[in-house]
N, C-alpha and C positions, 0 to 999 in steps of 0.2 A: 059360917064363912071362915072363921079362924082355923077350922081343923082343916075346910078345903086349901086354903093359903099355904097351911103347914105341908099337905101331899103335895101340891103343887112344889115348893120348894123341893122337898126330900127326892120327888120324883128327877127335878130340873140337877139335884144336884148328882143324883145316882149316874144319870145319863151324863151327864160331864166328866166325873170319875172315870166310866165305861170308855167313852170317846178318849180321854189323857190317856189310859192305860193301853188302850189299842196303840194310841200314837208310840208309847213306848216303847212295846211290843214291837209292834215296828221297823222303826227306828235299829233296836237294837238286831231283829234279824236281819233288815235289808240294810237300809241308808248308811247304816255305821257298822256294817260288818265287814269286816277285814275280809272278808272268802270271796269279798263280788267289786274290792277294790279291782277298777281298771288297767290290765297289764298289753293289753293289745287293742289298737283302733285300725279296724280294715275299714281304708277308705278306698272309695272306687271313682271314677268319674270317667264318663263317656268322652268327655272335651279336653282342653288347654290346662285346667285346674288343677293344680300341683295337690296331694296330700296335705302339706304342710300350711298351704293358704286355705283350705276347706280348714283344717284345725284351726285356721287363727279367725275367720269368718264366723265358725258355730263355740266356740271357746271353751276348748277342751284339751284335755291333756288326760297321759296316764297318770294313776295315782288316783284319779278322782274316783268316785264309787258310784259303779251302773245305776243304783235306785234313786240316788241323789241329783244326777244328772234328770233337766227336764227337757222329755224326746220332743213334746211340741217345742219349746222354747228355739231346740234345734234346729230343727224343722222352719221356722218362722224366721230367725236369723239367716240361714241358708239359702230362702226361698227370696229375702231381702236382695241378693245379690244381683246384676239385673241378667250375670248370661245364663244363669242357673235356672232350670226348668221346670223339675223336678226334684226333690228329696225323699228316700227313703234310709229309715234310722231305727237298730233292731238292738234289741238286748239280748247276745246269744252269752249263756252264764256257764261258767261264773266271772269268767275276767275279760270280756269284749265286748268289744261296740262297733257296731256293723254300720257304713253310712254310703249308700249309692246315689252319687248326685247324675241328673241326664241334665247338659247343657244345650243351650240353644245354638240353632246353627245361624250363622249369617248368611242371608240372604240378598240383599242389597245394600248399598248405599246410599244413605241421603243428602240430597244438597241442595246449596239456595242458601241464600244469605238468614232465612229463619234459622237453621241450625248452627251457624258461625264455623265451626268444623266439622270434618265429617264422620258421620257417626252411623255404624251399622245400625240393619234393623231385620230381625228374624222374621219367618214366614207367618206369624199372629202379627206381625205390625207393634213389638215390644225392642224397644232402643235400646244397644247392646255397649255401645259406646264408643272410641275412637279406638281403643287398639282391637276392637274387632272386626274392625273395614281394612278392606282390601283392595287395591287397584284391579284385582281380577274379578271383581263382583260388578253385577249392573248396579246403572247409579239409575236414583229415583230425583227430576230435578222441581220444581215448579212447588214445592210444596209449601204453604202458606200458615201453618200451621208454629204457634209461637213460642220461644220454651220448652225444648225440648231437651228430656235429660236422661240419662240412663236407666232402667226400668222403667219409662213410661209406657205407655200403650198410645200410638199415633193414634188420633181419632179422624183424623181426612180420608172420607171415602175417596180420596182420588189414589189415596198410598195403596186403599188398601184395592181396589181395582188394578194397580201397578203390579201389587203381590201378588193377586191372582192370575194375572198374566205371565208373570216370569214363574210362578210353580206351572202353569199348564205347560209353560214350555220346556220345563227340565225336565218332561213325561218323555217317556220311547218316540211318542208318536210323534213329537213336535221337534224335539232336540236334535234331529240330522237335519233339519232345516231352518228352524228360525232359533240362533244365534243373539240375544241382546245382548245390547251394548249400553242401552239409555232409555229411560220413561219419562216422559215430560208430562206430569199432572197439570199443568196451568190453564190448561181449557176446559171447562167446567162440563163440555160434552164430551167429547175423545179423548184419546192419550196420543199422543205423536210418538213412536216409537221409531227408535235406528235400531236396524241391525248392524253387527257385526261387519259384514261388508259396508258398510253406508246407508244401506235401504232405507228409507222414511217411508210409514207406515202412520198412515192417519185410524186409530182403529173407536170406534164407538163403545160406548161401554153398557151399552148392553147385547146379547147373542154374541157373547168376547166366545167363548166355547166353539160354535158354528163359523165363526168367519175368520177361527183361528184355523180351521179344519180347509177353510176352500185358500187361507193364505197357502197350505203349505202344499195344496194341488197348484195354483197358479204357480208358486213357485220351482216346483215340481216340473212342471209341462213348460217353463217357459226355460229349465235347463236344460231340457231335454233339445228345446228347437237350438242351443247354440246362443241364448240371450240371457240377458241380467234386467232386474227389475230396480229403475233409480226411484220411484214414490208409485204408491196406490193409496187410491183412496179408500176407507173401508166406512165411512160413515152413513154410505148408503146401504140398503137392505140385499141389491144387486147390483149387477153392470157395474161392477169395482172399474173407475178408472186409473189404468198403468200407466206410467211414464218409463221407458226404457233407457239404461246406459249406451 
């Protein structure tokens, strides 16, 4: 038993030595080598995000040394951000550090006295914050949803039926005619949609895809006769009733 105790040890302590000296090793070619000290940070960003706020965001400067630098740590601080999308972060050597952020785009507006101000929300339903809404964007109203703060992810299917309405409409096929202006979530069946002109658009949310397709024939055939559509109703399966201007 004592001579096993004794290899046990000798063995426990060989691999330790082995492992410190690897660390050295190491250490002394990468983390603490002067040749991969950082002299250039190419930072990229698809969006608003200045170079300078990505560096103060992922906490980096030149001077530091590429192996030293940890790229998840990066990565996870960046990803922290709430309009940030994506990160990618590369060690090209010996003296750079490569960092491409994709930001998210604003897609609507939210509002309603749950969010208190207003505060974008990208086409995943992830809350971008108040200086990335815009009076040019549709607003999403009725939503019931509590605490809402930047980087979250909305959880109300009624937003997220909103979002899937206003991305089908910014498609070729939908975008020369249906124009939003506003989504009102508050009715747990439809969404009460205005366009652009005024229209109110009662539309059901399910077959939103199919009755997006015969809105933009009605609308279509009813400019062609010389008319304007003031409400339809879309919550039935057919026989959409018009109210005309």
């Amino acid at each position: 038993i004592g001579a096993i105790l004794l290899v046990t040890v000798v063995l426990a302590g060989t691999i330790w030595l082995v492992l410190l000296g690897a660390k050295i090793i190491g250490q002394a070619l990468f983390s603490e080598n002067a040749r991969f000290v950082i002299k250039h940070l190419d930072i990229r960003s698809d969006g608003k995000l200045q170079p300078e706020h990505i560096r103060e965001y992922a906490h980096l400067e030149e001077g530091m040394n590429l192996f030293a630098v940890d790229l998840q740590q990066v990565r996870d601080d960046l990803a922290s951000v709430p309009i940030v999308s994506s990160v990618s972060v590369h060690r090209k050597l010996p003296d750079t550090l490569e960092i491409t952020v994709s930001e998210r785009i604003p897609a609507a507006r939210l509002g309603g006295e749950s969010t208190g101000y207003p505060l974008a929300v990208d086409r995943g339903g992830y809350v971008l914050g108040p200086t990335s809404s815009s009076q040019q964007l549709p607003s999403i109203t009725g939503l019931q949803e509590k605490g809402l703060r930047p980087g979250a992810q909305v959880g109300d299917p009624g937003v997220k039926n909103a979002l899937h309405v206003l991305d089908l409409c910014d498609s070729p096929s939908f975008s020369p005619f249906l124009k939003i202006r506003n989504v009102d979530i508050s009715h747990s069946e439809y969404l009460e949609v205005r366009l652009l002109r005024g229209e109110r658009v009662l539309l059901s949310r399910d077959n939103v895809d199919t009755k997006l397709i015969k809105l933009c024939e009605i609308m279509k055939r009813t400019a062609d006769m010389g008319q304007a559509i003031a409400a339809i109703d879309m919550t039935v399966e057919k026989n959409f009733p018009v109210q005309y201007q």
